[in-house]
C-alpha positions as CSV (number, residue, x, y, z in Angstrom):
1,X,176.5,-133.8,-23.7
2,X,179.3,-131.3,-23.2
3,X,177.8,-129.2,-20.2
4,X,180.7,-126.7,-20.4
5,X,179.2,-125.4,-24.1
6,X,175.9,-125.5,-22.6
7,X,176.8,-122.9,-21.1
8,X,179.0,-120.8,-23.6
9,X,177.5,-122.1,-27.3
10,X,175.5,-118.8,-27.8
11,X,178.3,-116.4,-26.8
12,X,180.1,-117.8,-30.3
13,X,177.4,-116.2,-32.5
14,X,178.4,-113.1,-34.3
15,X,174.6,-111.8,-33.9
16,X,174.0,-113.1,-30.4
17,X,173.4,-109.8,-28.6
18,X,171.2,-108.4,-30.8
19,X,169.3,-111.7,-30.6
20,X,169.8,-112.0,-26.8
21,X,168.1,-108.8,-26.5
22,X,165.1,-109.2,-28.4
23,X,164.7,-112.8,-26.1
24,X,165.0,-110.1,-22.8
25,X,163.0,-108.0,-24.0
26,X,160.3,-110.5,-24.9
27,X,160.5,-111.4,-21.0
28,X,159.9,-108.3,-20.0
29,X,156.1,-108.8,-19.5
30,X,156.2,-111.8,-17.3
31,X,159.1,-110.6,-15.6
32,X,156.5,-107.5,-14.4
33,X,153.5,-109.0,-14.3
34,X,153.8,-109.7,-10.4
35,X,154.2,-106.1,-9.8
36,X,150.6,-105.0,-11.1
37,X,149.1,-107.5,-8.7
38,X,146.7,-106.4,-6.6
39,X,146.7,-108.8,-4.0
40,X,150.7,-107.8,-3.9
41,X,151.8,-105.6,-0.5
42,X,154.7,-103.8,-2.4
43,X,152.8,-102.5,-5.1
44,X,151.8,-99.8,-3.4
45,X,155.3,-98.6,-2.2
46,X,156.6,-98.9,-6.2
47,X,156.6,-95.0,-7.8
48,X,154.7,-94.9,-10.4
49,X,152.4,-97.9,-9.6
50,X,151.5,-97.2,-5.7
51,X,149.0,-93.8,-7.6
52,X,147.3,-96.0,-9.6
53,X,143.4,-96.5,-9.0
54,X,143.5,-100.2,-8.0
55,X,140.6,-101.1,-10.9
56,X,142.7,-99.8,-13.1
57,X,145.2,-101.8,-11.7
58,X,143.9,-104.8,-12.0
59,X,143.1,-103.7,-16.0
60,X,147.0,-103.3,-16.1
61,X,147.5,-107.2,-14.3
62,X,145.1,-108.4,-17.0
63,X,146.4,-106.5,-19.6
64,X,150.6,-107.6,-18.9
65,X,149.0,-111.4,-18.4
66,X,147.5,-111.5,-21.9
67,X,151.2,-110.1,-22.8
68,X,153.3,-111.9,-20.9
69,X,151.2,-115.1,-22.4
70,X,152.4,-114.2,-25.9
71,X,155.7,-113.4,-24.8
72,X,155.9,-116.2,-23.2
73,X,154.3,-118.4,-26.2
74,X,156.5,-117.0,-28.8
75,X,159.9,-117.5,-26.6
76,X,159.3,-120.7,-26.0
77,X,158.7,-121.2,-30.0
78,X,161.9,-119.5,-30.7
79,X,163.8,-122.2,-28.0
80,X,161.8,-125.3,-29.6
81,X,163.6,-124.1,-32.9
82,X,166.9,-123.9,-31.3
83,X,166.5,-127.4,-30.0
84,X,166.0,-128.7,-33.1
85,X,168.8,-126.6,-35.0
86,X,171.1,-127.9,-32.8
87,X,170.2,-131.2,-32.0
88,X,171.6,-132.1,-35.5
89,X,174.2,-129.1,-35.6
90,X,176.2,-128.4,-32.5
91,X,177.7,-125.7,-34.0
92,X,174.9,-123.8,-34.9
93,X,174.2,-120.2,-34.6
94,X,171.2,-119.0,-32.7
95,X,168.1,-118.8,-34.9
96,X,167.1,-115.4,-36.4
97,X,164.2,-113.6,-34.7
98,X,163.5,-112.8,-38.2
99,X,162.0,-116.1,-39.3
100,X,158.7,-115.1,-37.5
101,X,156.7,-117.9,-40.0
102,X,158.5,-120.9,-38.5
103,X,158.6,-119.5,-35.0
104,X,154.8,-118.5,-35.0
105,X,154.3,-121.9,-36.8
106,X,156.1,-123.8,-33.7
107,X,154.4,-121.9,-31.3
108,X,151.1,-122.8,-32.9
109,X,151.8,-126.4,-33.3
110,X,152.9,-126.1,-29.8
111,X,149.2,-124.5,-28.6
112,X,147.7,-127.9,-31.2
113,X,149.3,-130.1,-28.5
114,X,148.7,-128.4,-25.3
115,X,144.9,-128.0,-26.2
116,X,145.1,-132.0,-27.2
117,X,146.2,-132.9,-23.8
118,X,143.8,-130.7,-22.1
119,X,141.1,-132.2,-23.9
120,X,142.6,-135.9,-23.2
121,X,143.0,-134.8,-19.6
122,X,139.6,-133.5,-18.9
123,X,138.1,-136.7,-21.0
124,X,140.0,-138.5,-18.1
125,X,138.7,-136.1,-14.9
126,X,134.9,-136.2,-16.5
127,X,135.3,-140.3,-16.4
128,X,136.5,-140.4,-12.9
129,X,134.3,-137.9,-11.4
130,X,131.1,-140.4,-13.0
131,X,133.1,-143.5,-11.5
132,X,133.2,-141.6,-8.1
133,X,129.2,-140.4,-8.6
134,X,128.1,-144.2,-9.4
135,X,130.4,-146.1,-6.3
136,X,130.5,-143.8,-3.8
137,X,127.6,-145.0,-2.0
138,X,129.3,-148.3,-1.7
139,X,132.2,-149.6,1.0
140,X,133.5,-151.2,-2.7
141,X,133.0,-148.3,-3.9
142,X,135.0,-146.0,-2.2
143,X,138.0,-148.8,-2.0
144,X,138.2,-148.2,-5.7
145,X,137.5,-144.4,-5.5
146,X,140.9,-144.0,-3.4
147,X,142.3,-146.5,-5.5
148,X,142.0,-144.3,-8.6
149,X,143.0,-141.1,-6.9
150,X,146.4,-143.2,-6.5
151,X,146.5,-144.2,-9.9
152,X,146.0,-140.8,-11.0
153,X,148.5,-139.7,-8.6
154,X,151.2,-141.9,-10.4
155,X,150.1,-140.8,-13.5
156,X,150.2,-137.3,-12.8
157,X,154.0,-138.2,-11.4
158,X,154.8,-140.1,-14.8
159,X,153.7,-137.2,-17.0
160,X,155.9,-134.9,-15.2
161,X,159.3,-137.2,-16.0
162,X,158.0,-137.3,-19.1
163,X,156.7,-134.3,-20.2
164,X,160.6,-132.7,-21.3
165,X,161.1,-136.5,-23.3
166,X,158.3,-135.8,-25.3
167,X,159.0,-132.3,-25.9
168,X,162.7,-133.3,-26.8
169,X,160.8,-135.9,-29.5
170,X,158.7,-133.0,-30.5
171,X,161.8,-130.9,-31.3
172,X,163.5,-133.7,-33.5
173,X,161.3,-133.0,-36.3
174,X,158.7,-129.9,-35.1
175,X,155.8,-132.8,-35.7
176,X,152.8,-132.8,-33.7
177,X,152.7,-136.6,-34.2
178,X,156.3,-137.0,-32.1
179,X,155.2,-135.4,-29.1
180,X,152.9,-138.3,-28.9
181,X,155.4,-140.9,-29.9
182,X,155.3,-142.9,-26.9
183,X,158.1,-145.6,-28.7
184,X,160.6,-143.3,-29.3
185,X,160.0,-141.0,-25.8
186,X,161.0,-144.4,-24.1
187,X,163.9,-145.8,-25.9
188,X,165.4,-142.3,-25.8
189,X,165.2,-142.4,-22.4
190,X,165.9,-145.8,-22.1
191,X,169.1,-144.9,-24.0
192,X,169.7,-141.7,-22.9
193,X,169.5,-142.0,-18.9
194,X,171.8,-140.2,-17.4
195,X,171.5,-137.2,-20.2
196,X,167.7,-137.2,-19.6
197,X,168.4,-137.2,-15.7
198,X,170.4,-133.8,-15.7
199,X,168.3,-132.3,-18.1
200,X,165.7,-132.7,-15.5
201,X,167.8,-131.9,-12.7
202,X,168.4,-128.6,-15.2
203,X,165.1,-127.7,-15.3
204,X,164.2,-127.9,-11.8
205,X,166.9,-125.4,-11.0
206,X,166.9,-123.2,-13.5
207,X,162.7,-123.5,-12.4
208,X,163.9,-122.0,-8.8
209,X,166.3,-119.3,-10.1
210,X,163.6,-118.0,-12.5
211,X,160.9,-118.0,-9.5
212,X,163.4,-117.1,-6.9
213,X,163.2,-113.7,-8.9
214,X,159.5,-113.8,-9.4
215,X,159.3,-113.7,-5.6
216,X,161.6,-110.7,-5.3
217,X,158.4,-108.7,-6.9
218,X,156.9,-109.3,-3.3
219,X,160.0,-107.8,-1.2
220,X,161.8,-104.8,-0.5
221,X,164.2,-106.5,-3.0
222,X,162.1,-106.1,-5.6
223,X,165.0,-103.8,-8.1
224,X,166.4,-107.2,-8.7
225,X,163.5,-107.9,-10.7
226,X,165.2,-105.9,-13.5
227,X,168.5,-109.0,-13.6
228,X,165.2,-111.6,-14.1
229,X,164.7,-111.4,-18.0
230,X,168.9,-111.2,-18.5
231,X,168.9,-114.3,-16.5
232,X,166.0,-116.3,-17.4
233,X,166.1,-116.0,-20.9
234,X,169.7,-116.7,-20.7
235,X,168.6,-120.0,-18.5
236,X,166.2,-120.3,-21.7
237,X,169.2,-121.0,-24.2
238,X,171.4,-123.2,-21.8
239,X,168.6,-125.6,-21.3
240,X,167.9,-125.8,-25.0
241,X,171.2,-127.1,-25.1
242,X,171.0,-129.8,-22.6
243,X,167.6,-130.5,-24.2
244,X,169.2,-131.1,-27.5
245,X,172.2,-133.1,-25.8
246,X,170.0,-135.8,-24.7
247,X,168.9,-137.7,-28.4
248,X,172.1,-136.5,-29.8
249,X,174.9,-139.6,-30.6
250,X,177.4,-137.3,-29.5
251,X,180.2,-137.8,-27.3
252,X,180.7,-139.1,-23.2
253,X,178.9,-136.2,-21.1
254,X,181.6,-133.8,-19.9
255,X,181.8,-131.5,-17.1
């Protein structure tokens, strides 16, 4: 994992502004969604926005939200696509925005798995909350009620190390099937520890920078807003890289 091109791989693409625009422009949406916010004290201090009739205002908030959603949806398909370009290619351009079939296609599959685990997940909540119904009349009973609040403490902990692995196994081969390959999700990391470490470290800041901005949409420093989808979508491309760094054989990680 070569951090340094993390950092610098896109700038080597002929296209990449006109690619690295469209991606900004895509963020747009979320990027502004905090501004139409009713419950938000600035809003009315914003030209423009502090005239607005505040029902219609909360049309507008609903209205960006759907947006942003899609946005949101399709930028993430585009970065699944990069990760797997260059898991296999390190030298490979950015994907076109022009292939709109296989990036609505990811994003799709992408939707497939989320709806999958919500299902799995609410399977799981409906089966403890009868557990809790049928014990907690019982000293037993609630010994085993706090007992499975722990456990699905931990297993709320667990999925969130890892929920990046499987997406990484996802990206190998755009397969639904992979993001549920519990084999390979542990021998990569297994193999992989200190690559999978940073890519988590990664995402937690690059998570901070991109909400750091979100919460200038509250403050009188809410113009920096406008730096937030330059920044994040930029953050976007840098972590697709350290993403596809982790299954690569590649060489020693480099600073």
């Amino acid at each position: 994992m070569n951090l340094k091109n993390a950092f610098t791989y896109m700038f080597k693409d002929n296209n990449f502004l006109p690619k690295y625009i469209i991606g900004v422009l895509l963020m747009i949406p979320s990027s502004i969604y905090n501004f139409f916010d009713t419950e938000n004290p600035i809003t009315r201090t914003i030209p423009f926005i502090k005239d607005i009739d505040p029902l219609n205002l909360h049309y507008i908030d609903f209205a960006v939200c759907v947006i942003a959603i899609i946005c949101i949806s399709i930028i993430y398909g585009y970065n699944l696509i990069n990760v797997n370009t260059r898991i296999y290619k390190t030298e490979a351009q950015l994907p076109a925005w022009s292939n709109i079939k296989n990036i609505f296609l990811t994003t799709l599959k992408l939707f497939s798995i989320y709806c999958i685990c919500i299902v799995i997940l609410s399977l799981l909540v409906l089966f403890l909350n009868i557990v809790f119904m049928l014990l907690s009349n019982s000293i037993i009973g609630n010994i085993l009620s706090i007992l499975l609040l722990i456990v699905l403490l931990i297993a709320g902990i667990i999925i969130l190390l890892l929920i990046h692995a499987a997406t990484i196994s996802f990206a190998t081969n755009l397969k639904i099937s992979s993001f549920f390959n519990i084999k390979f999700i542990f021998n990569m990391i297994k193999e992989n520890k200190l690559k999978y470490f940073i890519c988590l470290i990664s995402y937690a800041v690059f998570t901070v920078i991109s909400l750091g901005f979100a919460m200038c949409a509250y403050t009188k420093f809410y113009p920096l807003i406008i730096l937030s989808p330059f920044v994040t979508f930029y953050t976007d491309l840098v972590f697709a890289e350290i993403q596809a760094g982790v299954p690569r054989p590649d060489e020693p990680i480099s600073k």
